[in-house]
N, C-alpha and C positions, 0 to 999 in steps of 0.2 A: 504494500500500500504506500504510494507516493504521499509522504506526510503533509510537505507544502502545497501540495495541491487541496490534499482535503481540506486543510486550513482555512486556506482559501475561499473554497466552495462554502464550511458552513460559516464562517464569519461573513458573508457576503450576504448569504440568506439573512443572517442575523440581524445585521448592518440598519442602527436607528433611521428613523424614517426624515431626520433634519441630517445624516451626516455624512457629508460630502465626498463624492467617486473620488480620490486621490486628493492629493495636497492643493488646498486654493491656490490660484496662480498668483490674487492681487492682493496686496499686502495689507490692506482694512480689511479682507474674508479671512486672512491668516489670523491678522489678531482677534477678529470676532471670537473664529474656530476655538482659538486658544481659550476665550472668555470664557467660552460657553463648555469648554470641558473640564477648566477651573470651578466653575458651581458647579457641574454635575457630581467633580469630583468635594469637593465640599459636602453637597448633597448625602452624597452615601455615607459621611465620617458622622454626620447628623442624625440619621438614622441608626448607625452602629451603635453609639455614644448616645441619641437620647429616645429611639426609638421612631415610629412613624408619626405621634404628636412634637418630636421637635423638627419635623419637616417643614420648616416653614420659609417663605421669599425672604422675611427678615434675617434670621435664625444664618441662612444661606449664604446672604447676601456678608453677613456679619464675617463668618467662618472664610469665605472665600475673599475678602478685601477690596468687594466690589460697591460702585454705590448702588442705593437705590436704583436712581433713574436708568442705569445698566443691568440691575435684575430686571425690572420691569420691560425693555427691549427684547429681552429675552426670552421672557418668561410674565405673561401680563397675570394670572392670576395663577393662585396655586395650586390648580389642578395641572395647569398647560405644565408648571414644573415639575407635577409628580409622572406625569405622562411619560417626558421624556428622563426622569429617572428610570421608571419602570424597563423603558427597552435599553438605556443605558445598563442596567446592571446584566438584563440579561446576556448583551451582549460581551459584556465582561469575563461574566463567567465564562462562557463559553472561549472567551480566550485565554482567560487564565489556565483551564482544562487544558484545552489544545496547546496552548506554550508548554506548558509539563508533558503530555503524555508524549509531545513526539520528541523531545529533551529524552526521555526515557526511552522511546523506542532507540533513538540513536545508539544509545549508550547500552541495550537490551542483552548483548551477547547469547542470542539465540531464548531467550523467556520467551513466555506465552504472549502474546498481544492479549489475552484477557486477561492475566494476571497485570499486567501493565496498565489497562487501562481501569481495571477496576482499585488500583493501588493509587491511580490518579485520581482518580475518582474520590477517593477518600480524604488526600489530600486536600480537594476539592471544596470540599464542605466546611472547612477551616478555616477556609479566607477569608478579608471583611468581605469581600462580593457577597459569600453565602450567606454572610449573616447580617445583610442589607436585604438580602432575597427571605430572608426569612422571617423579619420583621412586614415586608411588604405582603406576605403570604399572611401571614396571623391576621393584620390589619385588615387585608381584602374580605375576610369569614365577615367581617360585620361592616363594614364600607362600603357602599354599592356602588360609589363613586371611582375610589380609588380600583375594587373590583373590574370595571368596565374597562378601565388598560391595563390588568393585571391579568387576568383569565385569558384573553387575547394572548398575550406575550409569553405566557406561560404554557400553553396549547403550540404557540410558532414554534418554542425550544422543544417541545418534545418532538414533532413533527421533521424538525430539522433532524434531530440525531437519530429518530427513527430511521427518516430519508438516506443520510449519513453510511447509518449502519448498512442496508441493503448493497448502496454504492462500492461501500470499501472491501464489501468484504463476502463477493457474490461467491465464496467455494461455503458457504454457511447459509444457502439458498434453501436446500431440502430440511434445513433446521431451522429457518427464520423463527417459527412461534417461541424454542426450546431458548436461540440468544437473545431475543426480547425481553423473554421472561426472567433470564439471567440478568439482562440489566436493569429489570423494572425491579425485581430483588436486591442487586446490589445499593441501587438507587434510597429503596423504602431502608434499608438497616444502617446505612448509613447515618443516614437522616436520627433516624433513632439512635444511633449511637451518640451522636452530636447533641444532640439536649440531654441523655443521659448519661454524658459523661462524668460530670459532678461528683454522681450517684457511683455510677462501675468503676472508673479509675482505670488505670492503664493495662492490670493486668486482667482483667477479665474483659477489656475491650479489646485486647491484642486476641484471645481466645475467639472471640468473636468473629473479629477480622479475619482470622485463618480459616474457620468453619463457614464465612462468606466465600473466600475464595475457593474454600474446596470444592462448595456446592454450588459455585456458575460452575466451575471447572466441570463436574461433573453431570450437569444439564448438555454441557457442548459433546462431550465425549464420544466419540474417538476423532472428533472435531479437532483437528491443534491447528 
């Protein structure tokens, strides 16, 4: 599987709907560009730090060293901000993912591509991205607002990596349901692992981790 290609392909799919095919040519869209991934990235440290009630233009505006009148250019009220947070992280993650697993594949010396990707995967979870994503998850159960670009964008990412998977990795064609299923498992325990890590601790979350990867491993098999 040519790694930078797939990158490629789903950061493209992914790719927010304000953000621009390659590098602006003219030097007031570069510095917008830049503004505007200054509060986005602002944005997510807000959310990490105070949850989805301290998402706010001002809050943003403060964190990022922008003025008002530049938020509001931007971003006129605070849904159009949460909007393009929404596909902002998700697009993140998925680069964050992809920067790591093909960093690993490189480096793989003949391992499993699921053991790989599912090991990224975990790593995954741990990043502020994830736990920007999962703040905006909790929030959208009872925000119907925030829900309406949240469900959308959260349905794109799966759809992508669904799409993804098929593409990359068509000798796993007579077993698509069996690697789905593998990664919709790895996906749900992780998750779980990650809010209850508190509670487990590292050694009975490493036991865990191992008995995830034995059991995709073993869903694909004789699949390698």
């Amino acid at each position: 599987m040519a790694g930078s290609t797939m990158q490629k392909r789903m950061l493209q799919a992914m790719r927010p709907s304000a953000m621009e095919e390659g590098e602006p040519k003219r030097w007031q869209q570069r510095k917008s560009a830049r503004t505007r991934e200054k509060m986005l990235e602002a944005a997510v440290d807000c959310l990490v730090e105070g949850g989805y009630a301290g998402l706010t233009t001002a809050q943003v505006a403060e964190r990022a060293q922008v003025s008002r009148g530049a938020m509001h250019h931007h971003f006129a009220t605070r849904m159009d901000l949460v909007a393009a947070v929404v596909e902002h992280i998700f697009y993140q993650r998925m680069r964050v993912f992809l920067d790591d697993y093909i960093a690993a594949m490189a480096q793989s010396r003949g391992a499993l591509l699921i053991d790989l990707a599912t090991d990224a995967h975990w790593r995954s979870v741990q990043t502020r991205e994830y736990a920007a994503y999962l703040e905006l998850a909790v929030a959208a159960r009872t925000d119907h607002e925030l829900n309406a670009a949240f469900e959308p964008a959260a349905r794109r990412y799966d759809e992508v990596w669904t799409a993804e998977m098929i593409e990359s990795f068509p000798q796993w064609q007579d077993q698509w349901q069996a690697m789905k299923l593998g990664s919709d498992f790895a996906i749900a325990v992780h998750s779980g692992l990650l809010l209850h890590r508190p509670v487990l601790g590292p050694e009975r979350i490493e036991q865990v981790l191992r008995l995830t990867i034995a059991t995709v491993r073993g869903l694909y098999d004789p699949i390698t």
